[in-house]
PDB file of N, CA, C and O in Angstrom:
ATOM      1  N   UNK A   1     -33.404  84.019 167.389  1.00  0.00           N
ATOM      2  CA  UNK A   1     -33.006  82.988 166.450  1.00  0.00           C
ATOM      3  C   UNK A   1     -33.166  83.534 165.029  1.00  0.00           C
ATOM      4  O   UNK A   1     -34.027  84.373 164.768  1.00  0.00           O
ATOM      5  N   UNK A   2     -32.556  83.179 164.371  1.00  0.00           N
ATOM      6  CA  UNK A   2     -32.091  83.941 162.973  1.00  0.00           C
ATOM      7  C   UNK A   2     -32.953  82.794 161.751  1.00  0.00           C
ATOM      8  O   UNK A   2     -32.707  81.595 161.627  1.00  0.00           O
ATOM      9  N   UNK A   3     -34.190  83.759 160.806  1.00  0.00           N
ATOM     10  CA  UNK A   3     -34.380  82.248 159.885  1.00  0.00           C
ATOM     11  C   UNK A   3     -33.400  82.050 159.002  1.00  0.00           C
ATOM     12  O   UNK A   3     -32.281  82.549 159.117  1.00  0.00           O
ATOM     13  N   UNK A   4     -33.768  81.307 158.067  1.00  0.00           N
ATOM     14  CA  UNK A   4     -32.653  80.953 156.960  1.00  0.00           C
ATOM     15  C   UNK A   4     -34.010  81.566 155.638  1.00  0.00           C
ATOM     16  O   UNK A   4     -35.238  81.496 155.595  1.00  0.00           O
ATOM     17  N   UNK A   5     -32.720  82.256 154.542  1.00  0.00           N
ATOM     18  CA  UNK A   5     -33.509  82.858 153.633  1.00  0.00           C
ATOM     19  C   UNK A   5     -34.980  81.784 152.925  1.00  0.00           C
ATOM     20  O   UNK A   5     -34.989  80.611 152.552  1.00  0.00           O
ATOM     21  N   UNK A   6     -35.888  82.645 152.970  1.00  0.00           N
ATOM     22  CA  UNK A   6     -36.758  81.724 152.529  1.00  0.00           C
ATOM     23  C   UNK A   6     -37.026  81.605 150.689  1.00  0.00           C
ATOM     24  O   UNK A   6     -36.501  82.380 149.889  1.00  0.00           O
ATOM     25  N   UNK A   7     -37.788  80.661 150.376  1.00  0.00           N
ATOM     26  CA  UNK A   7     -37.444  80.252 149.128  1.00  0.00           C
ATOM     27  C   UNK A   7     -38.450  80.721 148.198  1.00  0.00           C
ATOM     28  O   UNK A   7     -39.570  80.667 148.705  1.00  0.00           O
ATOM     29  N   UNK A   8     -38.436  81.175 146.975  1.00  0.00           N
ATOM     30  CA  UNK A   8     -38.816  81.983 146.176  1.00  0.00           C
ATOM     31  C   UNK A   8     -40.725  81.535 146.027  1.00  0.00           C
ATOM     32  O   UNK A   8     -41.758  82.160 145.787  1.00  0.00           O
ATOM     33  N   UNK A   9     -40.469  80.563 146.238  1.00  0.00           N
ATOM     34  CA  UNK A   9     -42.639  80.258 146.064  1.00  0.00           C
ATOM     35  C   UNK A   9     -42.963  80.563 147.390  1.00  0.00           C
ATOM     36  O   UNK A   9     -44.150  80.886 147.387  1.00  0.00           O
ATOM     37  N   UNK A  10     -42.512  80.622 148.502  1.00  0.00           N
ATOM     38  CA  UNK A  10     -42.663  80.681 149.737  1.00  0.00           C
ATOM     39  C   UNK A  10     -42.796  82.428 149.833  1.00  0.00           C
ATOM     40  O   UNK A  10     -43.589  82.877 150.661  1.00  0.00           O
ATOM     41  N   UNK A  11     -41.818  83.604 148.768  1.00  0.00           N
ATOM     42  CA  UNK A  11     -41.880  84.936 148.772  1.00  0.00           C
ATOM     43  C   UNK A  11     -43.100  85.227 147.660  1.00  0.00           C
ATOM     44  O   UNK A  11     -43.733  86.226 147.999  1.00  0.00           O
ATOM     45  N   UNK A  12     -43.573  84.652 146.486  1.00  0.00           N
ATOM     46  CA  UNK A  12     -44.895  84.774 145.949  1.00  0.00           C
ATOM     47  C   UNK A  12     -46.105  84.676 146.846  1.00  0.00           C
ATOM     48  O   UNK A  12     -47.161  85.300 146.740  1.00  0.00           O
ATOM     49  N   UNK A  13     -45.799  83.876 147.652  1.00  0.00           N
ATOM     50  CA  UNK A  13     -47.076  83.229 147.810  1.00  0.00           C
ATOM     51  C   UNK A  13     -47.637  84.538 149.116  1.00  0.00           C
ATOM     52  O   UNK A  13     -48.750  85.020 149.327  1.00  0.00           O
ATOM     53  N   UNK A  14     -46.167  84.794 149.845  1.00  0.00           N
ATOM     54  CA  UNK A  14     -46.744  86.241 150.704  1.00  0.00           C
ATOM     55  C   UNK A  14     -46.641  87.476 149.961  1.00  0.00           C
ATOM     56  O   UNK A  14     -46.819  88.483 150.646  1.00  0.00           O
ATOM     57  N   UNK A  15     -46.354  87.690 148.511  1.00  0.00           N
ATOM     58  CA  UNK A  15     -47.030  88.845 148.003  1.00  0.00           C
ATOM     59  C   UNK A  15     -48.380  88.355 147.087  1.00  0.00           C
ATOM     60  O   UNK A  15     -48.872  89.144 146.281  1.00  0.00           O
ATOM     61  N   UNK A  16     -48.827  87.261 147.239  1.00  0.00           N
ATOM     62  CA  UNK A  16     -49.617  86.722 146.645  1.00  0.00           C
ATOM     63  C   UNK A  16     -51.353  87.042 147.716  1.00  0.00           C
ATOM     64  O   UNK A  16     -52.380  87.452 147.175  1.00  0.00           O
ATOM     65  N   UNK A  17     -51.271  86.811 148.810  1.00  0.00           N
ATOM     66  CA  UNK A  17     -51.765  87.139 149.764  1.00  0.00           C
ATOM     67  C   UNK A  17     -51.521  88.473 150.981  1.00  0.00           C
ATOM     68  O   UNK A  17     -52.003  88.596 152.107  1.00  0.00           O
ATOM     69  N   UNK A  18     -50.549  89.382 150.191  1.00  0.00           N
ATOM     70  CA  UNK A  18     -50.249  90.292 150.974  1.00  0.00           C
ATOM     71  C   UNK A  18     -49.806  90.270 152.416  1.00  0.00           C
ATOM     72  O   UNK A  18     -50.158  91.136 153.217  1.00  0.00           O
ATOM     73  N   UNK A  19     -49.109  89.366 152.688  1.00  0.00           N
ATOM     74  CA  UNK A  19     -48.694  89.103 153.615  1.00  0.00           C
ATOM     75  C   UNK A  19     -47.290  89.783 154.094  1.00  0.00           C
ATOM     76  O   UNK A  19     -46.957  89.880 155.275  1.00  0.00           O
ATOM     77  N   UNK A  20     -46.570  90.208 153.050  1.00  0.00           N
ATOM     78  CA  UNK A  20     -45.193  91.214 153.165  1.00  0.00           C
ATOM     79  C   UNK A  20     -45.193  91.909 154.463  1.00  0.00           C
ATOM     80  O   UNK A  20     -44.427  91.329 155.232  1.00  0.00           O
ATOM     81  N   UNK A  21     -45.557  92.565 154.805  1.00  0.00           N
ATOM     82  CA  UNK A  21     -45.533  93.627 155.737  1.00  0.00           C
ATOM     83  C   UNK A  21     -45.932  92.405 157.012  1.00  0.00           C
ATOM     84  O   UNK A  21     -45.104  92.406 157.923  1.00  0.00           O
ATOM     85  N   UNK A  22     -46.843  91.601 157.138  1.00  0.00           N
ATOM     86  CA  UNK A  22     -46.901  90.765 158.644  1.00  0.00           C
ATOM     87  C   UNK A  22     -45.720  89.712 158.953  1.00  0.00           C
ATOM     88  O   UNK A  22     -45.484  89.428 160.127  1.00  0.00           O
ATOM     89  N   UNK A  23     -44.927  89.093 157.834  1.00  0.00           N
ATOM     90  CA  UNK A  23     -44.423  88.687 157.722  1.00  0.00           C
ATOM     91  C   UNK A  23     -42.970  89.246 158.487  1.00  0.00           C
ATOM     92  O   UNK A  23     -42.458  88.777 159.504  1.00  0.00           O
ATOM     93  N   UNK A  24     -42.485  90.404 157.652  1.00  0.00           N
ATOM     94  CA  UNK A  24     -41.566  91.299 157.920  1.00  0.00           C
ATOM     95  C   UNK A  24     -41.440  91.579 159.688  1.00  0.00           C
ATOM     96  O   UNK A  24     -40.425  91.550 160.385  1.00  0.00           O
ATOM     97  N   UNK A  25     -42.921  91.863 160.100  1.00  0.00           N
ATOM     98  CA  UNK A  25     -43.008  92.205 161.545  1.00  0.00           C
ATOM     99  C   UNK A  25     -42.678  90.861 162.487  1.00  0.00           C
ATOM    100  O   UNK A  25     -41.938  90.812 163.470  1.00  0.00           O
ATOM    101  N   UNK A  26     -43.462  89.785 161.878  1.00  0.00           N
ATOM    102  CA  UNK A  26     -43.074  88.426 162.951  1.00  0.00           C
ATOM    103  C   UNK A  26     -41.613  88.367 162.620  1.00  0.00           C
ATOM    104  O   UNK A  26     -40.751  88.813 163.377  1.00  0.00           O
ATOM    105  N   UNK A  27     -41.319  87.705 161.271  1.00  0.00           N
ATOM    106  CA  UNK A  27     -39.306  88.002 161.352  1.00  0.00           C
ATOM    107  C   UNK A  27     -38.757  88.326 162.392  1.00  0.00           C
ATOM    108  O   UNK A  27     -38.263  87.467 163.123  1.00  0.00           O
ATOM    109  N   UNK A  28     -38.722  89.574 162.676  1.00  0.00           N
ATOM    110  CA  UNK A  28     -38.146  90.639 163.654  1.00  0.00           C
ATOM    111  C   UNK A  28     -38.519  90.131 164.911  1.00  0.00           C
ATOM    112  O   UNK A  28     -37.666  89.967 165.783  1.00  0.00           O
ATOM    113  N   UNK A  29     -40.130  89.770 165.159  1.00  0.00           N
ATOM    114  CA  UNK A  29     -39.910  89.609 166.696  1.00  0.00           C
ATOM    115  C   UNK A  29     -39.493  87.595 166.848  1.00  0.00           C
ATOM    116  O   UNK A  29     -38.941  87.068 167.815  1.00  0.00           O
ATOM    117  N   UNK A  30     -39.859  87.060 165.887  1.00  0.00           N
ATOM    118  CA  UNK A  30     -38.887  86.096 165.801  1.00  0.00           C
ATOM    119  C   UNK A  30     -37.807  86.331 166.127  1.00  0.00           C
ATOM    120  O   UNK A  30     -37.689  86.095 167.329  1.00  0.00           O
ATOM    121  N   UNK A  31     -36.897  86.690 165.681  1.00  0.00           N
ATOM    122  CA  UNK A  31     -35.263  86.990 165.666  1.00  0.00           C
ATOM    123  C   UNK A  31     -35.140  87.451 167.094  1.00  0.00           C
ATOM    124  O   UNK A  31     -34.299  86.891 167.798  1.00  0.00           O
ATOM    125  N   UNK A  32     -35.911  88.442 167.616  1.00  0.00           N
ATOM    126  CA  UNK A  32     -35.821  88.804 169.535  1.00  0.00           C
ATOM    127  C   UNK A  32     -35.877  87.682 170.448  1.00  0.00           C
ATOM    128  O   UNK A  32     -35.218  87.377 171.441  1.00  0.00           O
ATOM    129  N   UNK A  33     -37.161  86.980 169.636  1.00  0.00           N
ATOM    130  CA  UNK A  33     -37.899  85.573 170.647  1.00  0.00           C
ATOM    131  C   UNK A  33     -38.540  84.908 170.579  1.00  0.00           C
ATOM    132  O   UNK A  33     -39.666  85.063 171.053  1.00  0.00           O
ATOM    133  N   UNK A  34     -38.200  83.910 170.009  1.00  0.00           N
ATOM    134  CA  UNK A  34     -38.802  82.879 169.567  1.00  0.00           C
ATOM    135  C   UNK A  34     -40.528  82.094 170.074  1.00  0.00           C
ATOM    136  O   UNK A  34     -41.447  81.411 169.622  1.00  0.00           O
ATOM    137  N   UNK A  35     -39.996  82.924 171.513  1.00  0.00           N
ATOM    138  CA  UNK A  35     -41.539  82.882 172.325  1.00  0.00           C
ATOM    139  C   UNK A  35     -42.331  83.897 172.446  1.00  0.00           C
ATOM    140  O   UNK A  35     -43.269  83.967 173.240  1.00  0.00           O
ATOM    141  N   UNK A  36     -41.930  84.883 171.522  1.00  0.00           N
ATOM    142  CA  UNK A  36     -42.546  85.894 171.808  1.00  0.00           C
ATOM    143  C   UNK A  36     -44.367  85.871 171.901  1.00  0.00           C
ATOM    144  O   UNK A  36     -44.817  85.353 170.879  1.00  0.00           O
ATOM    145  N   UNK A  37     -45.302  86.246 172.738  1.00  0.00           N
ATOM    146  CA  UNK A  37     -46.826  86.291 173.477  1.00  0.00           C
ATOM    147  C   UNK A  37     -47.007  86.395 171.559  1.00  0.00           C
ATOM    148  O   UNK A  37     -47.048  85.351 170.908  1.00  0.00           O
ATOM    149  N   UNK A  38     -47.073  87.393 171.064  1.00  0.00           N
ATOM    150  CA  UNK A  38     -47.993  87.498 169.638  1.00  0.00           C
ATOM    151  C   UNK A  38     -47.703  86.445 168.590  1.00  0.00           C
ATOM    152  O   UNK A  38     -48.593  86.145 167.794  1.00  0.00           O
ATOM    153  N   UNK A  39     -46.631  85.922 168.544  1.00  0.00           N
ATOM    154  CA  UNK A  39     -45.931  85.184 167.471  1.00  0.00           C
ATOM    155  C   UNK A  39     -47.457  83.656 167.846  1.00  0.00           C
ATOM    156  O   UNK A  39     -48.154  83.174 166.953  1.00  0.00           O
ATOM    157  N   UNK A  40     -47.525  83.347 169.058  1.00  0.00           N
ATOM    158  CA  UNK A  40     -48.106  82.080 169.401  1.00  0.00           C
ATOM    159  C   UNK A  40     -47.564  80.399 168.839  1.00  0.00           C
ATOM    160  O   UNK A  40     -48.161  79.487 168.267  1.00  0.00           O
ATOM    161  N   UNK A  41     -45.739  80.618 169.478  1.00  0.00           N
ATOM    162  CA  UNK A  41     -45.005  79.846 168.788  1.00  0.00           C
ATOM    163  C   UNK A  41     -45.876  78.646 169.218  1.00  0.00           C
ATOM    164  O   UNK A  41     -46.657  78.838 170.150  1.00  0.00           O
ATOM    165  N   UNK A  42     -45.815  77.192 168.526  1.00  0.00           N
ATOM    166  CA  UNK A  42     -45.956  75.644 169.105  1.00  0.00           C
ATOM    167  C   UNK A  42     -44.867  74.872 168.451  1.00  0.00           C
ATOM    168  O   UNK A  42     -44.335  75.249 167.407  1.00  0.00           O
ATOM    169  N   UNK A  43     -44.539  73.760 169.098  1.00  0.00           N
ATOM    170  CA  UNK A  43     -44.600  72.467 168.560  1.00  0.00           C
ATOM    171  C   UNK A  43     -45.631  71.779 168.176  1.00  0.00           C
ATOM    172  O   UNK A  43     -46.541  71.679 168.999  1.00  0.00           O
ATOM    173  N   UNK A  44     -45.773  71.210 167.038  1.00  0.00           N
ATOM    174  CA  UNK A  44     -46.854  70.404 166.531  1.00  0.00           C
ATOM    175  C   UNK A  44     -46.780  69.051 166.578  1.00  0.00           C
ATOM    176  O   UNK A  44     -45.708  68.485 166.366  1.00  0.00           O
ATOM    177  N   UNK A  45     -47.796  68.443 166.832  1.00  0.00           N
ATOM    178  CA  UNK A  45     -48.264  67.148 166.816  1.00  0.00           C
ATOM    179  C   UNK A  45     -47.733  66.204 165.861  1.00  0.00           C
ATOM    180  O   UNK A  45     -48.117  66.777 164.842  1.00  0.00           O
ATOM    181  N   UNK A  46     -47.054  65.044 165.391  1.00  0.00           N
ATOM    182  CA  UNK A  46     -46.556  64.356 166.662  1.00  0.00           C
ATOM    183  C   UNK A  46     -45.033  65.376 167.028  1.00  0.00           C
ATOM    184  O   UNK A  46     -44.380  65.913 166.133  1.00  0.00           O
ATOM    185  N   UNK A  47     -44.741  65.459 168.284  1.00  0.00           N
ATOM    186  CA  UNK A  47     -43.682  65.763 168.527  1.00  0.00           C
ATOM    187  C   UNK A  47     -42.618  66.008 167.659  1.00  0.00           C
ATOM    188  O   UNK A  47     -42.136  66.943 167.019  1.00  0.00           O
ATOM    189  N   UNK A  48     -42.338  64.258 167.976  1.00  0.00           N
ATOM    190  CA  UNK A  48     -40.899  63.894 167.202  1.00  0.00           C
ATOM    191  C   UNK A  48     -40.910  64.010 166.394  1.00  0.00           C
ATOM    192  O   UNK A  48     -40.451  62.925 166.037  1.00  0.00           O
ATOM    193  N   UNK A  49     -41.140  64.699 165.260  1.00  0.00           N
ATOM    194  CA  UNK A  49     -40.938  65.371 163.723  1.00  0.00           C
ATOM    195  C   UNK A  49     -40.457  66.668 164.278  1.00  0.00           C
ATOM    196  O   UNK A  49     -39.797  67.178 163.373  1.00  0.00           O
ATOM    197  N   UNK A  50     -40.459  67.202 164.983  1.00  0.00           N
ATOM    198  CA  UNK A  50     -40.037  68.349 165.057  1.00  0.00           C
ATOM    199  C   UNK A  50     -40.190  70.266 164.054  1.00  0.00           C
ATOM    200  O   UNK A  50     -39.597  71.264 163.643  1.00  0.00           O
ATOM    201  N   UNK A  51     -41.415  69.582 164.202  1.00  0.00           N
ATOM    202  CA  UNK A  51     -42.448  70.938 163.508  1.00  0.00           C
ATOM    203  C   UNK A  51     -42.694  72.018 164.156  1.00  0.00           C
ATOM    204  O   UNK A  51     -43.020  71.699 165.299  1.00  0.00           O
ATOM    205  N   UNK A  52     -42.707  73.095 164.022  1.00  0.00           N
ATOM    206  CA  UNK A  52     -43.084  74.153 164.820  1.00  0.00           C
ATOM    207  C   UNK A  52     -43.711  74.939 163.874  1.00  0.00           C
ATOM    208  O   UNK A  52     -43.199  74.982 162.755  1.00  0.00           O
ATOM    209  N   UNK A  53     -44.929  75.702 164.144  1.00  0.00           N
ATOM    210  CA  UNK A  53     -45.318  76.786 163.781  1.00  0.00           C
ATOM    211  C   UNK A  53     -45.459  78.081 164.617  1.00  0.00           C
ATOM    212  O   UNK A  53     -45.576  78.039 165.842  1.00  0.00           O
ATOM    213  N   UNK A  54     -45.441  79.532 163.726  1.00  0.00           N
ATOM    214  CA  UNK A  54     -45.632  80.802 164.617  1.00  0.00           C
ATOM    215  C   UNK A  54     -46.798  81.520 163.788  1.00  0.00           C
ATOM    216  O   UNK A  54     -46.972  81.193 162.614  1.00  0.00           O
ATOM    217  N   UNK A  55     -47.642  82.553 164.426  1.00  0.00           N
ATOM    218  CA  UNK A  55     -48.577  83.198 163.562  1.00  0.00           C
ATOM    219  C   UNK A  55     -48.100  84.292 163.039  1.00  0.00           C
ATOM    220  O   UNK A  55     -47.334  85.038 163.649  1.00  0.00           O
ATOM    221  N   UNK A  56     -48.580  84.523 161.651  1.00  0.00           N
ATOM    222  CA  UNK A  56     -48.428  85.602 161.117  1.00  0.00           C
ATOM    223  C   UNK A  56     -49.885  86.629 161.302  1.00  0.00           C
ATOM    224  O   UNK A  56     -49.797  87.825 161.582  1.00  0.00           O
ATOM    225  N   UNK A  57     -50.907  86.073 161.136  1.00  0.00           N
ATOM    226  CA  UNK A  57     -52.031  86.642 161.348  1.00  0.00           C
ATOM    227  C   UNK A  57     -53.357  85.684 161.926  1.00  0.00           C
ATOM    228  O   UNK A  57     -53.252  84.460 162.002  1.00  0.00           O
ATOM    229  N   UNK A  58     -54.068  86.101 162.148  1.00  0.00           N
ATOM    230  CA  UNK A  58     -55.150  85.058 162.816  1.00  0.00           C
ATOM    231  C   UNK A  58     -55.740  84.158 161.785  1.00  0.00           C
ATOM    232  O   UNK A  58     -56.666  83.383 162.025  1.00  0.00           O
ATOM    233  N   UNK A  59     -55.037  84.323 160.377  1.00  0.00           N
ATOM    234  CA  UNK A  59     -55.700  82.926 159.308  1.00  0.00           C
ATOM    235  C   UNK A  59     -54.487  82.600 159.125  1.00  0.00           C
ATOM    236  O   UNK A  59     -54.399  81.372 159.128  1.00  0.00           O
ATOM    237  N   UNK A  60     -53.013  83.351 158.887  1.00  0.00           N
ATOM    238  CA  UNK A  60     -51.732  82.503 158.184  1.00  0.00           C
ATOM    239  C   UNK A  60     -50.749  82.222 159.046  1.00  0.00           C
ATOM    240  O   UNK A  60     -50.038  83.126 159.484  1.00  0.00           O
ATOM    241  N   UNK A  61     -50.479  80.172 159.613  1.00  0.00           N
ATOM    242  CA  UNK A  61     -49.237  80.984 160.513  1.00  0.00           C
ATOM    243  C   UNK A  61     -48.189  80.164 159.253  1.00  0.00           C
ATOM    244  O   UNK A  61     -48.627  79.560 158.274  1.00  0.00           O
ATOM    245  N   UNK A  62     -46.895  80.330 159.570  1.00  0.00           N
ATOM    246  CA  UNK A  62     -45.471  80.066 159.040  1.00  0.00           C
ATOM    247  C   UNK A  62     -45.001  78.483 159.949  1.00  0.00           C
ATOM    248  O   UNK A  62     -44.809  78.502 161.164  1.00  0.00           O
ATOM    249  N   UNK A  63     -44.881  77.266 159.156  1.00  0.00           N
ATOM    250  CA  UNK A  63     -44.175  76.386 159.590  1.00  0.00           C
ATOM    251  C   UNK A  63     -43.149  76.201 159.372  1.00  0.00           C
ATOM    252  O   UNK A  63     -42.805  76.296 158.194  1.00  0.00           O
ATOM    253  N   UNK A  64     -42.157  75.846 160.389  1.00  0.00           N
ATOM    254  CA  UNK A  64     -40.447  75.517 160.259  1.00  0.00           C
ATOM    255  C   UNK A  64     -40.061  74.595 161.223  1.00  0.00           C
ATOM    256  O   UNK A  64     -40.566  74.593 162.346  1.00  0.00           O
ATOM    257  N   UNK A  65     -39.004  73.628 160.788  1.00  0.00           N
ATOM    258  CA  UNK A  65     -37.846  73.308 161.766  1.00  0.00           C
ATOM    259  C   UNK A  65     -36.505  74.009 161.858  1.00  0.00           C
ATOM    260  O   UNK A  65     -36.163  74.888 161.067  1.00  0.00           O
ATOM    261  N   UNK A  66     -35.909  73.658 162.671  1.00  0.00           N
ATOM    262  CA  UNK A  66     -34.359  74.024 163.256  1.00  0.00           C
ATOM    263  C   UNK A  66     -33.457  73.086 162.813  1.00  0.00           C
ATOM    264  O   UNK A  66     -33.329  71.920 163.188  1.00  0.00           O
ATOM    265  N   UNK A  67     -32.742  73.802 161.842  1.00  0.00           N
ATOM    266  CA  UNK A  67     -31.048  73.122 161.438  1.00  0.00           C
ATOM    267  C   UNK A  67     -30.416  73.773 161.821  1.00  0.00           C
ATOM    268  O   UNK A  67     -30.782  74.948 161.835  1.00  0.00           O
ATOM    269  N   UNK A  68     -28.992  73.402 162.405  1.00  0.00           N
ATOM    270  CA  UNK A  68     -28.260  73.774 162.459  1.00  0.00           C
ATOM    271  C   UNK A  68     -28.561  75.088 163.192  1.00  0.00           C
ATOM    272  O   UNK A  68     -28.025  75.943 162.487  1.00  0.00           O
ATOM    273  N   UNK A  69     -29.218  75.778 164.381  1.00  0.00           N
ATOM    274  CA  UNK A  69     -29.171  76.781 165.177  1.00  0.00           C
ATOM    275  C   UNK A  69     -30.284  77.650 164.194  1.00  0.00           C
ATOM    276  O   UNK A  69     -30.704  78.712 164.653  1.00  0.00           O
ATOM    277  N   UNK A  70     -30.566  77.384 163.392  1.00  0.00           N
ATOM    278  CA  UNK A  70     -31.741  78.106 162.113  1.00  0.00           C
ATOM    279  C   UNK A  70     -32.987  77.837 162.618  1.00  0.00           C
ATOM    280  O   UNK A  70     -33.304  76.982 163.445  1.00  0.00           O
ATOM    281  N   UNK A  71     -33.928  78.959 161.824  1.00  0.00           N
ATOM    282  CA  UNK A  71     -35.110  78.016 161.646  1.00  0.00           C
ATOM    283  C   UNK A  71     -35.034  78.331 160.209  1.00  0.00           C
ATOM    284  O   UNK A  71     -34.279  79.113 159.630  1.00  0.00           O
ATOM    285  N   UNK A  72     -36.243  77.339 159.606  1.00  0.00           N
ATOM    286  CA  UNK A  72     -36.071  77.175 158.424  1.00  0.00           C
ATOM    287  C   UNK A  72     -37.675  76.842 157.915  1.00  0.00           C
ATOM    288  O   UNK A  72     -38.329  75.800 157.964  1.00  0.00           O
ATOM    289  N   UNK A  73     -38.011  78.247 157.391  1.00  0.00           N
ATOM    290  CA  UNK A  73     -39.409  78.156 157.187  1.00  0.00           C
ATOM    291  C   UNK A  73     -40.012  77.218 156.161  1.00  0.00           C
ATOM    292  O   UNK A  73     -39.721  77.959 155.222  1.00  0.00           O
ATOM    293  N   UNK A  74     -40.599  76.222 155.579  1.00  0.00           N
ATOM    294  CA  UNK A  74     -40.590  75.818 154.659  1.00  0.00           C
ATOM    295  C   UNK A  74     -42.490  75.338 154.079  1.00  0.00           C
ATOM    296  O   UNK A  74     -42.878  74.539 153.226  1.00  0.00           O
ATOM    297  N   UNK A  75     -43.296  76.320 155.077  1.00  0.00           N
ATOM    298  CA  UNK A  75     -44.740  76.562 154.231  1.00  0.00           C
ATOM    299  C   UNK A  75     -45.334  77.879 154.811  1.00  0.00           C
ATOM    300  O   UNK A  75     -44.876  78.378 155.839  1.00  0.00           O
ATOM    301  N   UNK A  76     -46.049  78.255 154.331  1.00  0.00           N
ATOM    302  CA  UNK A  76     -46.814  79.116 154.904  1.00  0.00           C
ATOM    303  C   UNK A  76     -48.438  78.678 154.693  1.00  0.00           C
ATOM    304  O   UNK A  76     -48.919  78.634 153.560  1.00  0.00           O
ATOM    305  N   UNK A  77     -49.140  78.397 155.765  1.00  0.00           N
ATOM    306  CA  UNK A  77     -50.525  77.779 155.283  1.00  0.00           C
ATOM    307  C   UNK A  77     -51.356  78.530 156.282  1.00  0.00           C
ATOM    308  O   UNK A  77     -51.003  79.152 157.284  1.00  0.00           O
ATOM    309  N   UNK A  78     -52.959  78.252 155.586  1.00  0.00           N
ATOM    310  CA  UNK A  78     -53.780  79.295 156.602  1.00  0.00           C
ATOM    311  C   UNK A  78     -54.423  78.211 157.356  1.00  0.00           C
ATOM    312  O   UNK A  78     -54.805  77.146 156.870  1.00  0.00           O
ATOM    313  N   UNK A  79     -54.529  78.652 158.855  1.00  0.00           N
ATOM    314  CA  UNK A  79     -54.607  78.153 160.130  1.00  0.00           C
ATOM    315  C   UNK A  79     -56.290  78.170 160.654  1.00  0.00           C
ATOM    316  O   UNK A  79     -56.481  79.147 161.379  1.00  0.00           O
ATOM    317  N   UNK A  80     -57.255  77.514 160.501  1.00  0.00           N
ATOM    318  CA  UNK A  80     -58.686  76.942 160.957  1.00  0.00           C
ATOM    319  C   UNK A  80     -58.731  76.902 162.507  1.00  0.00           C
ATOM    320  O   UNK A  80     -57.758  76.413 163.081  1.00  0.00           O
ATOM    321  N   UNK A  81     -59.587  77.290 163.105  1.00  0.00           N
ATOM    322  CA  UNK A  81     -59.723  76.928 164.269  1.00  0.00           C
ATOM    323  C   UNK A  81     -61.120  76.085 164.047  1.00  0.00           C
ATOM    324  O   UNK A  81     -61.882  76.385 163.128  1.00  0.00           O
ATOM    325  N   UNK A  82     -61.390  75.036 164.935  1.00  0.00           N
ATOM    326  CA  UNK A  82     -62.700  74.045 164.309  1.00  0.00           C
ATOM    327  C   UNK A  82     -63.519  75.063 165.618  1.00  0.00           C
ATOM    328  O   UNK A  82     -63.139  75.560 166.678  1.00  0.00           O
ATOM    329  N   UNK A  83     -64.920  75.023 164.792  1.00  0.00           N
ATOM    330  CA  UNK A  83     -65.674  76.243 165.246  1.00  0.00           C
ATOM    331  C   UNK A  83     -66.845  74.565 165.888  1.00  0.00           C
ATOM    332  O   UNK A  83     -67.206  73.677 165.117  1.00  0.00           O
ATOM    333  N   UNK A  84     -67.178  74.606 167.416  1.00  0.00           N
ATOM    334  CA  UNK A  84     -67.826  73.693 168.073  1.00  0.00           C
ATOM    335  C   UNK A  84     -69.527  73.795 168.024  1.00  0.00           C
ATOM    336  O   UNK A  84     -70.212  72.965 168.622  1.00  0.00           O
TER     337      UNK A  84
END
């Protein structure tokens, strides 16, 4: 699946955090497979909004929906696991 170009605070914010280069790599295996094992695609909670996120690294993943056969990244935020 092919993203749609992403938007200029969305390209600061991964040279802002150095994220360029992980970014670049999920892209690619994005574009192979959307399910790809490393990416750790989901749907997010509630469903029906139709949110998905994939990881970029074990603190940043990338959220998007699907228009039109796209995805369409539109945050990049860092990802907590709640520690029990």
């Amino acid at each position: 699946m092919q993203i749609k170009p992403i938007r200029k605070d969305i390209e600061m914010m991964l040279d802002k955090h150095e994220l360029r280069r992980k970014w670049h790599k999920a892209k690619l295996l994005f574009s192979i497979n959307i399910r790809h094992p490393s990416l750790h695609t989901e749907l997010l909670e509630p469903h029906w909004r139709g949110i998905y996120s994939f990881r970029l690294d074990n603190k940043y993943r990338a959220l998007f929906f699907i228009t039109e056969g796209q995805a369409e990244i539109f945050k990049i935020t860092k990802h907590y696991k709640k520690l029990d």
